[in-house]
HTML snippet that shows the backbone in 3Dmol.js (N, CA, C, O; Angstrom):
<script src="https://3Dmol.org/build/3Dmol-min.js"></script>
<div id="view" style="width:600px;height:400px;position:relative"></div>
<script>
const pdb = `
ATOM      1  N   UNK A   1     151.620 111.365 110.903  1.00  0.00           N
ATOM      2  CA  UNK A   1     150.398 110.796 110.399  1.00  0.00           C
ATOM      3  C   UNK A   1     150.475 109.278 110.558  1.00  0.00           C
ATOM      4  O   UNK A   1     151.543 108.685 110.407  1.00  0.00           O
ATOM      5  N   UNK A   2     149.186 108.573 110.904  1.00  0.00           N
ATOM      6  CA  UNK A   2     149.130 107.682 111.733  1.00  0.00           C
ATOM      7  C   UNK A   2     148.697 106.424 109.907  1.00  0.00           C
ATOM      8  O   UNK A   2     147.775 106.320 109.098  1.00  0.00           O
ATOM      9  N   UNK A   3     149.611 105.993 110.070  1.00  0.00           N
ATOM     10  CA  UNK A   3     148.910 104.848 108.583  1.00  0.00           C
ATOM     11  C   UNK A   3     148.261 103.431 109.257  1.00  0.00           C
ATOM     12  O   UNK A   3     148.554 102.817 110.282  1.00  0.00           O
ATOM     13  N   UNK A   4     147.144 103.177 108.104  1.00  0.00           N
ATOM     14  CA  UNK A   4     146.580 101.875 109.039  1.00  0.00           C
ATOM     15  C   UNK A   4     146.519 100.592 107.991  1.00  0.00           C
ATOM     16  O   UNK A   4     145.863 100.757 106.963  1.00  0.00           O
ATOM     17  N   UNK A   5     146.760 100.127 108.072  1.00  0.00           N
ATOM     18  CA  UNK A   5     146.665  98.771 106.738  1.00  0.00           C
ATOM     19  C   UNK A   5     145.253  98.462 106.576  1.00  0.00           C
ATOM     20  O   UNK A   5     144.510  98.614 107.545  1.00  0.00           O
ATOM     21  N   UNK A   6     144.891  98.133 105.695  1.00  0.00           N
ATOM     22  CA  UNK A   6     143.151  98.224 105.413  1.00  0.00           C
ATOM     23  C   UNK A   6     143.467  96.638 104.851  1.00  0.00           C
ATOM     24  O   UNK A   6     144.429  96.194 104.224  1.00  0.00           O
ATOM     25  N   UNK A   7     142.089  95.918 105.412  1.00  0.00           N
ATOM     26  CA  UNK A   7     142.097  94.664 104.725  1.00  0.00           C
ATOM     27  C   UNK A   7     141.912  94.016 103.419  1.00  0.00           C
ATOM     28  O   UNK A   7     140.782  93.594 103.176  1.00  0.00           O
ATOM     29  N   UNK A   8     142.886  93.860 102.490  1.00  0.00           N
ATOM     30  CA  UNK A   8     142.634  93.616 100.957  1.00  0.00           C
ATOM     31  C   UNK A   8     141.542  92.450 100.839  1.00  0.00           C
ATOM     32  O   UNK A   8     140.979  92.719  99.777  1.00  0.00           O
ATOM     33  N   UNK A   9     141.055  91.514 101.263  1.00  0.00           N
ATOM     34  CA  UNK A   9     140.299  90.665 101.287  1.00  0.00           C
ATOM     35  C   UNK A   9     139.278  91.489 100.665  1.00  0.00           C
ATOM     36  O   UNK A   9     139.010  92.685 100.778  1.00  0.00           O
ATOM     37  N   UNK A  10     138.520  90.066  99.627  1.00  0.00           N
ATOM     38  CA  UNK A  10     137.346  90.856  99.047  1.00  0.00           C
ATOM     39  C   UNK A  10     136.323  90.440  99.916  1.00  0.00           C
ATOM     40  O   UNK A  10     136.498  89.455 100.633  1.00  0.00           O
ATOM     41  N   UNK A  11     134.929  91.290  99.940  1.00  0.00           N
ATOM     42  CA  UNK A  11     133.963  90.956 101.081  1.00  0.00           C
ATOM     43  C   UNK A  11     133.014  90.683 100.058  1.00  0.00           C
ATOM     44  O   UNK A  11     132.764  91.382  99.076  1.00  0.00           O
ATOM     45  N   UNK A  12     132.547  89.675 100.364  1.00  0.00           N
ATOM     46  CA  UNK A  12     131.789  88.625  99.504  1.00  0.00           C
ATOM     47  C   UNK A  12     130.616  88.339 100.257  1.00  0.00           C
ATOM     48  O   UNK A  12     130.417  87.279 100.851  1.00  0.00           O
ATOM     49  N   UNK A  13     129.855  89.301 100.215  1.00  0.00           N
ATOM     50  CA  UNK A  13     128.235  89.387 100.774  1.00  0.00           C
ATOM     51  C   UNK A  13     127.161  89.155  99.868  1.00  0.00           C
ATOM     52  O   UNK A  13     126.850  90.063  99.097  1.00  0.00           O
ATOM     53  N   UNK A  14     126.361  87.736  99.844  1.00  0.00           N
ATOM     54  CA  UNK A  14     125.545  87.947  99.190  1.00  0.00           C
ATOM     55  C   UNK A  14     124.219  88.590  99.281  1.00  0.00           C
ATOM     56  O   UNK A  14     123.519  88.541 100.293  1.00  0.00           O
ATOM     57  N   UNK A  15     123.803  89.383  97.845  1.00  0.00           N
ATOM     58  CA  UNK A  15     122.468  90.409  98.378  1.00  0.00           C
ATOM     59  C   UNK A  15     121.623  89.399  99.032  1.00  0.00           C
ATOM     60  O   UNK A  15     121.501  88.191  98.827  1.00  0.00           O
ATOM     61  N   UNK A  16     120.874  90.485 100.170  1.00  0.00           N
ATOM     62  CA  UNK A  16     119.650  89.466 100.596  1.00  0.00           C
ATOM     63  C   UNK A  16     118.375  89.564  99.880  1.00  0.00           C
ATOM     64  O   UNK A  16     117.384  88.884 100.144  1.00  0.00           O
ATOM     65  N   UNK A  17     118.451  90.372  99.040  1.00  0.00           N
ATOM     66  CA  UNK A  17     117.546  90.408  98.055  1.00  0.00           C
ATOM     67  C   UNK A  17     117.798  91.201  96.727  1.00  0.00           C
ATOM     68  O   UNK A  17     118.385  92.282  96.737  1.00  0.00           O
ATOM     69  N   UNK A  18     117.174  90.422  95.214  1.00  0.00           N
ATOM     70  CA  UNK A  18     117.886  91.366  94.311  1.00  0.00           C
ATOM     71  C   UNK A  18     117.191  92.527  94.172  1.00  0.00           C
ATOM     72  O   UNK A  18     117.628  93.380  93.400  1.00  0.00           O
ATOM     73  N   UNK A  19     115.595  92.824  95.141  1.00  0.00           N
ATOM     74  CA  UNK A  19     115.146  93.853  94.476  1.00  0.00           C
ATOM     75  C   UNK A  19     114.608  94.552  95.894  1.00  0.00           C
ATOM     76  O   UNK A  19     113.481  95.047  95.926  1.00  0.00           O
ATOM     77  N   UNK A  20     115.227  94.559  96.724  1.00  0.00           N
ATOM     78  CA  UNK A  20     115.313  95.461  98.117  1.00  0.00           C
ATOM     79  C   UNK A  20     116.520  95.535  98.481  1.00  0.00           C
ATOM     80  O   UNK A  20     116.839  94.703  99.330  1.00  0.00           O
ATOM     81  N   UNK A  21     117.353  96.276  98.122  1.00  0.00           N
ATOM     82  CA  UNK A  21     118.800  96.282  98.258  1.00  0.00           C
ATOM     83  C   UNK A  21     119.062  97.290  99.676  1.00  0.00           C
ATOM     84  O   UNK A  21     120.173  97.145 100.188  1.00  0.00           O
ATOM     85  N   UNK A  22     118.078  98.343 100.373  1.00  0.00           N
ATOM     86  CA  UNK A  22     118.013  98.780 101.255  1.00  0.00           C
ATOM     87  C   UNK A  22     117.179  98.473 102.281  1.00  0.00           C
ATOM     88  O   UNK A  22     116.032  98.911 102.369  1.00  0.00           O
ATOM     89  N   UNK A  23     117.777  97.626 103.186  1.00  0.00           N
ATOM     90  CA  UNK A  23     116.941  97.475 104.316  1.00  0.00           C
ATOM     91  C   UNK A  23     116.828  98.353 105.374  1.00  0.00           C
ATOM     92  O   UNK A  23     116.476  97.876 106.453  1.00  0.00           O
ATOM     93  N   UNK A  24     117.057  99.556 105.292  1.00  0.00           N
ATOM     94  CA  UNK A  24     116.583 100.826 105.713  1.00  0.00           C
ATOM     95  C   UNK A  24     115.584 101.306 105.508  1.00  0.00           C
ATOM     96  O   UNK A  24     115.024 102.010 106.348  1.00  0.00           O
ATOM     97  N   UNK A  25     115.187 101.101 104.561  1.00  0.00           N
ATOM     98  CA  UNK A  25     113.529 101.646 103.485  1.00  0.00           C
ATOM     99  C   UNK A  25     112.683 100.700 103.778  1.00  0.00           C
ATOM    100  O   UNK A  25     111.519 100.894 104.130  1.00  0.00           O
ATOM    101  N   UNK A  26     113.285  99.502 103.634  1.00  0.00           N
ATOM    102  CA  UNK A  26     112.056  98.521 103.573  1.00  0.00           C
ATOM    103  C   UNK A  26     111.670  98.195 105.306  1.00  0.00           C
ATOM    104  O   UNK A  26     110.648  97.592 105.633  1.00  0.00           O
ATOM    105  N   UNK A  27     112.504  98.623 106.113  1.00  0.00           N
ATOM    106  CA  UNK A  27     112.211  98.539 107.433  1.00  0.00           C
ATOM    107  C   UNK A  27     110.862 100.276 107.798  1.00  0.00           C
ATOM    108  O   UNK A  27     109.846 100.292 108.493  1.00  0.00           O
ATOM    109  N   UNK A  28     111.431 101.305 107.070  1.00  0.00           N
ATOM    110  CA  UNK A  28     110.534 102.272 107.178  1.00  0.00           C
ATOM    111  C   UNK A  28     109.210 101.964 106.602  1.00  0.00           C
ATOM    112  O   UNK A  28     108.222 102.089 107.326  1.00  0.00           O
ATOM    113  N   UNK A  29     109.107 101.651 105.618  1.00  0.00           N
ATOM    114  CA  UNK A  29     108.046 100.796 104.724  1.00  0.00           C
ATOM    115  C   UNK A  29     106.937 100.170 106.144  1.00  0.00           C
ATOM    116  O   UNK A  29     105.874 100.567 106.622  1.00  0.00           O
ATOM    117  N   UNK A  30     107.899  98.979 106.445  1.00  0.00           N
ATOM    118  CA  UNK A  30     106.867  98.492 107.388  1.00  0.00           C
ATOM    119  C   UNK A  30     106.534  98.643 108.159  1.00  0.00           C
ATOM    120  O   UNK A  30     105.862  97.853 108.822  1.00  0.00           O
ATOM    121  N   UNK A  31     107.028 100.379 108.615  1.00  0.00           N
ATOM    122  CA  UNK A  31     106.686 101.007 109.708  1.00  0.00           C
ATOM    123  C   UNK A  31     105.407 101.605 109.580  1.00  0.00           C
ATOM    124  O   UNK A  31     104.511 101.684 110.420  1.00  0.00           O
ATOM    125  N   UNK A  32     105.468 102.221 107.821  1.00  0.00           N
ATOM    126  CA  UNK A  32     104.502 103.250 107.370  1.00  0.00           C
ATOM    127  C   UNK A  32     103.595 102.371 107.468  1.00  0.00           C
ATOM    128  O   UNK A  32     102.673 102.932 108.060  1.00  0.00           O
ATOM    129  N   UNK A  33     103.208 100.962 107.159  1.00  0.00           N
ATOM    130  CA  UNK A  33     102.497  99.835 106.664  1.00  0.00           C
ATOM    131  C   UNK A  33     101.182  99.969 108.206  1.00  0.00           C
ATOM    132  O   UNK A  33      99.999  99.936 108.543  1.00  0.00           O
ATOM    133  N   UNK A  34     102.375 100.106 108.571  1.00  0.00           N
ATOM    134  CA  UNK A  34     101.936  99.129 110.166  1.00  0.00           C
ATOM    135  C   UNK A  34     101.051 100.616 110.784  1.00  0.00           C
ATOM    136  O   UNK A  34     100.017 100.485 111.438  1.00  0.00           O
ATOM    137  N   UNK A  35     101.475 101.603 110.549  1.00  0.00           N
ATOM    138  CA  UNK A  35     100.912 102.930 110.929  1.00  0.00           C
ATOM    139  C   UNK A  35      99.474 103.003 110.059  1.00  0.00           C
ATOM    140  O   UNK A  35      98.437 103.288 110.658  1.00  0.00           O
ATOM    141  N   UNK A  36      99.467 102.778 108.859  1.00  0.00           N
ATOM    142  CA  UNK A  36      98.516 103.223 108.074  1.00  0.00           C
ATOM    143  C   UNK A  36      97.183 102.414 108.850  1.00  0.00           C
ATOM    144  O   UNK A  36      96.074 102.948 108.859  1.00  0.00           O
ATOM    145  N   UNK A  37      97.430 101.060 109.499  1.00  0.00           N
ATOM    146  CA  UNK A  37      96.134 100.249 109.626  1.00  0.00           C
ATOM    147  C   UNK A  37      95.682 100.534 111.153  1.00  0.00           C
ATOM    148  O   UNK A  37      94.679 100.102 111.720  1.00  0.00           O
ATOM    149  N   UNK A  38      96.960 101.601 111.799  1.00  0.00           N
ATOM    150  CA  UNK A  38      96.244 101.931 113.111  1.00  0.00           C
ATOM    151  C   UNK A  38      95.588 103.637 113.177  1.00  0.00           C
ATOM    152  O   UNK A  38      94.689 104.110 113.872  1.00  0.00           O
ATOM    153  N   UNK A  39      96.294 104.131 112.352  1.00  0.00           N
ATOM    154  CA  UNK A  39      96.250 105.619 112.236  1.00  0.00           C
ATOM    155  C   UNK A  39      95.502 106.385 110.800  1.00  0.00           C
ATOM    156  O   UNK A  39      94.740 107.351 110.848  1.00  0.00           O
ATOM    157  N   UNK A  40      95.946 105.674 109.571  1.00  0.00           N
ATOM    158  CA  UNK A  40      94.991 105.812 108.714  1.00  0.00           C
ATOM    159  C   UNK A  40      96.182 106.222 107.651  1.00  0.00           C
ATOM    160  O   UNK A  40      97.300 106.614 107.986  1.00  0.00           O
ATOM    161  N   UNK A  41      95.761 106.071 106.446  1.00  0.00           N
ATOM    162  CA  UNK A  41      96.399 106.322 105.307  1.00  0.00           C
ATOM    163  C   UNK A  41      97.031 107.610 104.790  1.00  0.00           C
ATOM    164  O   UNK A  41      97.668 107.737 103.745  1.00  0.00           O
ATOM    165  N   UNK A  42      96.763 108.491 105.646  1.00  0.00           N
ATOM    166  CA  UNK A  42      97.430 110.262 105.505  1.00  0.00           C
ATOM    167  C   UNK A  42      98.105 110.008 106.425  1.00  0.00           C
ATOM    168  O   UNK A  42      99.183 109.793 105.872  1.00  0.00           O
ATOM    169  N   UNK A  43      98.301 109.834 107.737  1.00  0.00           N
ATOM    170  CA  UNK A  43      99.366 109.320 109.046  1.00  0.00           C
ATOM    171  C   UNK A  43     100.346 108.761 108.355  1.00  0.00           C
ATOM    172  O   UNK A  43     101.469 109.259 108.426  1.00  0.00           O
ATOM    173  N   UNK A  44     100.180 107.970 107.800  1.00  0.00           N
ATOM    174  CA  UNK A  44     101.180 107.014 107.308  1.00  0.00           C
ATOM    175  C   UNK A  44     101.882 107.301 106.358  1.00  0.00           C
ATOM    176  O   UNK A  44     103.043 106.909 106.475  1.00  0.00           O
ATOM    177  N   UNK A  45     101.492 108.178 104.865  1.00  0.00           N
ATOM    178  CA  UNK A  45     101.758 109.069 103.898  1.00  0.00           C
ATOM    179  C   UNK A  45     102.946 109.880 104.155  1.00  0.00           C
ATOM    180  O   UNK A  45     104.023 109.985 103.568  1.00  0.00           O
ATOM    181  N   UNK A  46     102.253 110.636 105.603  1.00  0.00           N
ATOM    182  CA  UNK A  46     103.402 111.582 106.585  1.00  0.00           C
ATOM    183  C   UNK A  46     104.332 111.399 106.741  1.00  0.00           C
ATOM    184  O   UNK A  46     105.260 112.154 106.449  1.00  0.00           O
ATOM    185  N   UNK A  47     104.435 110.022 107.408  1.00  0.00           N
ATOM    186  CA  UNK A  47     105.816 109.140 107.944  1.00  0.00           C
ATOM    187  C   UNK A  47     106.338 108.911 106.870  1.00  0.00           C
ATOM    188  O   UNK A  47     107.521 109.250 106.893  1.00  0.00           O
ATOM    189  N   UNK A  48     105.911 108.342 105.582  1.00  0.00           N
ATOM    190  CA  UNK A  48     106.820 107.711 104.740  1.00  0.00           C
ATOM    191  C   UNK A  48     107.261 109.126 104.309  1.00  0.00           C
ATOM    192  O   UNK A  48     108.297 109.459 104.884  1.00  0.00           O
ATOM    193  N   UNK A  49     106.772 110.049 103.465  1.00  0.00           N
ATOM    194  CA  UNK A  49     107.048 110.598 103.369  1.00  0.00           C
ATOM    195  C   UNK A  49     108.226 112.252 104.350  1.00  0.00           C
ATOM    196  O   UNK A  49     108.898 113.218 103.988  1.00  0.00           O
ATOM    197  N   UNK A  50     107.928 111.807 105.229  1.00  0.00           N
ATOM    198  CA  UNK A  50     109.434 112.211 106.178  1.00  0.00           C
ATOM    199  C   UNK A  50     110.509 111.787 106.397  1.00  0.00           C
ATOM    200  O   UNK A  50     111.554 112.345 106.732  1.00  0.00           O
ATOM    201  N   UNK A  51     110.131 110.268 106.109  1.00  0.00           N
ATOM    202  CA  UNK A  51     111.517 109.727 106.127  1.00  0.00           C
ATOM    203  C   UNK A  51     111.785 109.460 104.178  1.00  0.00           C
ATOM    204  O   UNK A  51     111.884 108.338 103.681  1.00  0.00           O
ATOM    205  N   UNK A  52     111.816 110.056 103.813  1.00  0.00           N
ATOM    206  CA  UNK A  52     112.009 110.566 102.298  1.00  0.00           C
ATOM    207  C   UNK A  52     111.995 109.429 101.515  1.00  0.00           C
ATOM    208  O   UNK A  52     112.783 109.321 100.575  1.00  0.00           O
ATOM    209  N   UNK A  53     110.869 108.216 101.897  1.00  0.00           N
ATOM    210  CA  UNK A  53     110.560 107.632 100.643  1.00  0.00           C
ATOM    211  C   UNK A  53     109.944 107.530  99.332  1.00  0.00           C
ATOM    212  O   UNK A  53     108.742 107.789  99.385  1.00  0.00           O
ATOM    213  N   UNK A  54     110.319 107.272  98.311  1.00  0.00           N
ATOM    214  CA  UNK A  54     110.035 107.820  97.256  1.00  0.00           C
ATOM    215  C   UNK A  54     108.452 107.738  97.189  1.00  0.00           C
ATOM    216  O   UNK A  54     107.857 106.949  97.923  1.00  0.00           O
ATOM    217  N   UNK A  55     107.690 108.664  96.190  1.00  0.00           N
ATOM    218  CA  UNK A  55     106.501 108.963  96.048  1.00  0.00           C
ATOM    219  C   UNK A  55     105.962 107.490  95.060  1.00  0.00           C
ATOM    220  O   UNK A  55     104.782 107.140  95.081  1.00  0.00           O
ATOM    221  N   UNK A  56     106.531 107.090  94.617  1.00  0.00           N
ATOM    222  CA  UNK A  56     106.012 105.745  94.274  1.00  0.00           C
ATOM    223  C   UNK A  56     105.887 104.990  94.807  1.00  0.00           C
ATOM    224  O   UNK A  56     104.799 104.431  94.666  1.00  0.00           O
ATOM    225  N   UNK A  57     106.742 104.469  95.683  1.00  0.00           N
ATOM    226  CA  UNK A  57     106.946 103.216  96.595  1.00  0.00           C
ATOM    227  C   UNK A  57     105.873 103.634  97.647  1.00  0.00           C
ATOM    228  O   UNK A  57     105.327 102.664  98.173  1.00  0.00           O
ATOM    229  N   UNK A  58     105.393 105.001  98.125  1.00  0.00           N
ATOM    230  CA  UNK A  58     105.074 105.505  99.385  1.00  0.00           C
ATOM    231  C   UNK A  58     103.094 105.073  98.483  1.00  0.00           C
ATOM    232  O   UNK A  58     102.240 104.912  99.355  1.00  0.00           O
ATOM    233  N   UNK A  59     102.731 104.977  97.494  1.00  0.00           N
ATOM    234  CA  UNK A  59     101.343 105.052  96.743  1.00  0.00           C
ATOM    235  C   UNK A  59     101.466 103.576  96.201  1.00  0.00           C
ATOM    236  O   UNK A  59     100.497 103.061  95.643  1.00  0.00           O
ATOM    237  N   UNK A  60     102.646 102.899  96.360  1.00  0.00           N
ATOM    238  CA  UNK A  60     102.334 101.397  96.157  1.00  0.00           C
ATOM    239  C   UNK A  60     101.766 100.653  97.103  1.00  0.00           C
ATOM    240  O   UNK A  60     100.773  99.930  97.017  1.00  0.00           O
ATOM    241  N   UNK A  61     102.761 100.971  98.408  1.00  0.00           N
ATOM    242  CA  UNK A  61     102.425 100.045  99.496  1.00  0.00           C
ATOM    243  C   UNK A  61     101.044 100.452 100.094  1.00  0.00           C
ATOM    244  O   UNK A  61     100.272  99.646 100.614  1.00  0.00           O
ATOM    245  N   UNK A  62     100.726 102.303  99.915  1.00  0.00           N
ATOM    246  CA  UNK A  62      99.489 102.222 100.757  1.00  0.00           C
ATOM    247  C   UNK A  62      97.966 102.211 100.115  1.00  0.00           C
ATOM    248  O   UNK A  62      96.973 102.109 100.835  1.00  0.00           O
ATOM    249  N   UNK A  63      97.896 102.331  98.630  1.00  0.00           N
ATOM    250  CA  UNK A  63      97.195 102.322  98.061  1.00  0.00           C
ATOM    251  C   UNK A  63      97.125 101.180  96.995  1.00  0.00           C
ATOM    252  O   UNK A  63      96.319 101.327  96.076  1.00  0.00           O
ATOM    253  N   UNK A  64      97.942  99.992  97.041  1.00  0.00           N
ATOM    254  CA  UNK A  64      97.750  98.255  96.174  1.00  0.00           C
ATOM    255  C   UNK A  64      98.505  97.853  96.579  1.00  0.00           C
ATOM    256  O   UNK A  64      99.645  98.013  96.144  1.00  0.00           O
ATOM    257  N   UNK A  65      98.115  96.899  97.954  1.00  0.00           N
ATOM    258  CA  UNK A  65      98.661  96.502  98.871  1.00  0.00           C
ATOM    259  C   UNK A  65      99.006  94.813  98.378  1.00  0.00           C
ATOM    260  O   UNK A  65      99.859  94.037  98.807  1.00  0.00           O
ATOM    261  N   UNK A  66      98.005  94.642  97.350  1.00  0.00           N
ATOM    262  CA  UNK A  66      98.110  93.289  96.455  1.00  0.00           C
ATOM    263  C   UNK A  66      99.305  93.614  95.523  1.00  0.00           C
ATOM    264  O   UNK A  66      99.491  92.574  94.890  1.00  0.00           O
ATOM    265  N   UNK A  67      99.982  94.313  95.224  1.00  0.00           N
ATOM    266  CA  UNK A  67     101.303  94.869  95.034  1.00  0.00           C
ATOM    267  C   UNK A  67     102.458  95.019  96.180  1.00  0.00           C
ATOM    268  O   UNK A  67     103.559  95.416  95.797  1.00  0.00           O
ATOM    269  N   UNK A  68     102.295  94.766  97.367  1.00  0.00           N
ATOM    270  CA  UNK A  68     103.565  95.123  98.183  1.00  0.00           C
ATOM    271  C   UNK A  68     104.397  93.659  98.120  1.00  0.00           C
ATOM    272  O   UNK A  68     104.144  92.562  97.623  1.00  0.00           O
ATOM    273  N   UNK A  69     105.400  94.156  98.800  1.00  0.00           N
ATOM    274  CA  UNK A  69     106.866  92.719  98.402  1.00  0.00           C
ATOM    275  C   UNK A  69     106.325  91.763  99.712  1.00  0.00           C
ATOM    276  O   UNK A  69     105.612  92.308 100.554  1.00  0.00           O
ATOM    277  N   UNK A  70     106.638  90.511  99.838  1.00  0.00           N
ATOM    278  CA  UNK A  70     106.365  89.907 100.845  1.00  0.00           C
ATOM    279  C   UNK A  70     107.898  89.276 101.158  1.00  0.00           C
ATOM    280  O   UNK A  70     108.512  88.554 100.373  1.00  0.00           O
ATOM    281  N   UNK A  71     108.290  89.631 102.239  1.00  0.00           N
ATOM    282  CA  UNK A  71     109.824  89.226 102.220  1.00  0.00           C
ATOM    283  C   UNK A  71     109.838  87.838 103.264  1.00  0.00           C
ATOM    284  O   UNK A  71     110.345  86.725 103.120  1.00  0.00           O
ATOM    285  N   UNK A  72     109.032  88.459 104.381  1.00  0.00           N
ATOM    286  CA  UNK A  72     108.828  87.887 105.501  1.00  0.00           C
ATOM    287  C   UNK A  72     107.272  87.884 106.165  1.00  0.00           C
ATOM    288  O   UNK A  72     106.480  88.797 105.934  1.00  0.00           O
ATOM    289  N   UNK A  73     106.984  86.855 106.927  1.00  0.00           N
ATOM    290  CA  UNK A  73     105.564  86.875 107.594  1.00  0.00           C
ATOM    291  C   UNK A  73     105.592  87.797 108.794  1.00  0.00           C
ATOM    292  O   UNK A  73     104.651  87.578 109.557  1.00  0.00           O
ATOM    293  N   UNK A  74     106.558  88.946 109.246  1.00  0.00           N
ATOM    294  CA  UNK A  74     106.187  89.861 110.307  1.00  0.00           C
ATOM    295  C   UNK A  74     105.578  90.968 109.854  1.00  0.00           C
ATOM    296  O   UNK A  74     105.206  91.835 110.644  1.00  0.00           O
TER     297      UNK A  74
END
`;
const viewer = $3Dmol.createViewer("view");
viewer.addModel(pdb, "pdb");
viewer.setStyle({}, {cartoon: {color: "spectrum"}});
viewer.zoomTo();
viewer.render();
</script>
């Protein structure tokens, strides 16, 4: 059995945000976002909801959009 030394160093990443901690979601998010204004608000429902975002977050962004996070201007 093959042993490997693992690096004790602590990894000291600061969050890039305290209240989007997954930029996996929030990248699907602006996928669903971006779908809803070409395809329509059930299209987009679909997607978020396939890629298993939660049923809140998925009725925030597409239905009080004066509620969504603004992280960035893209």
């Amino acid at each position: 059995m093959m042993s490997t030394k693992q690096n004790e160093e602590a990894w000291d990443f600061p969050a890039a945000s305290p209240t989007r901690p997954d930029w996996h979601t929030a990248r699907f998010v602006r996928q669903g976002i971006r779908m809803q204004q070409t395809h329509g608000t059930g299209y987009a429902a679909a997607f978020l909801k396939n890629r298993r975002i939660d049923i809140d977050i998925a009725l925030r962004v597409l239905l009080q959009p004066s509620r969504r996070r603004n992280y960035d201007s893209r």
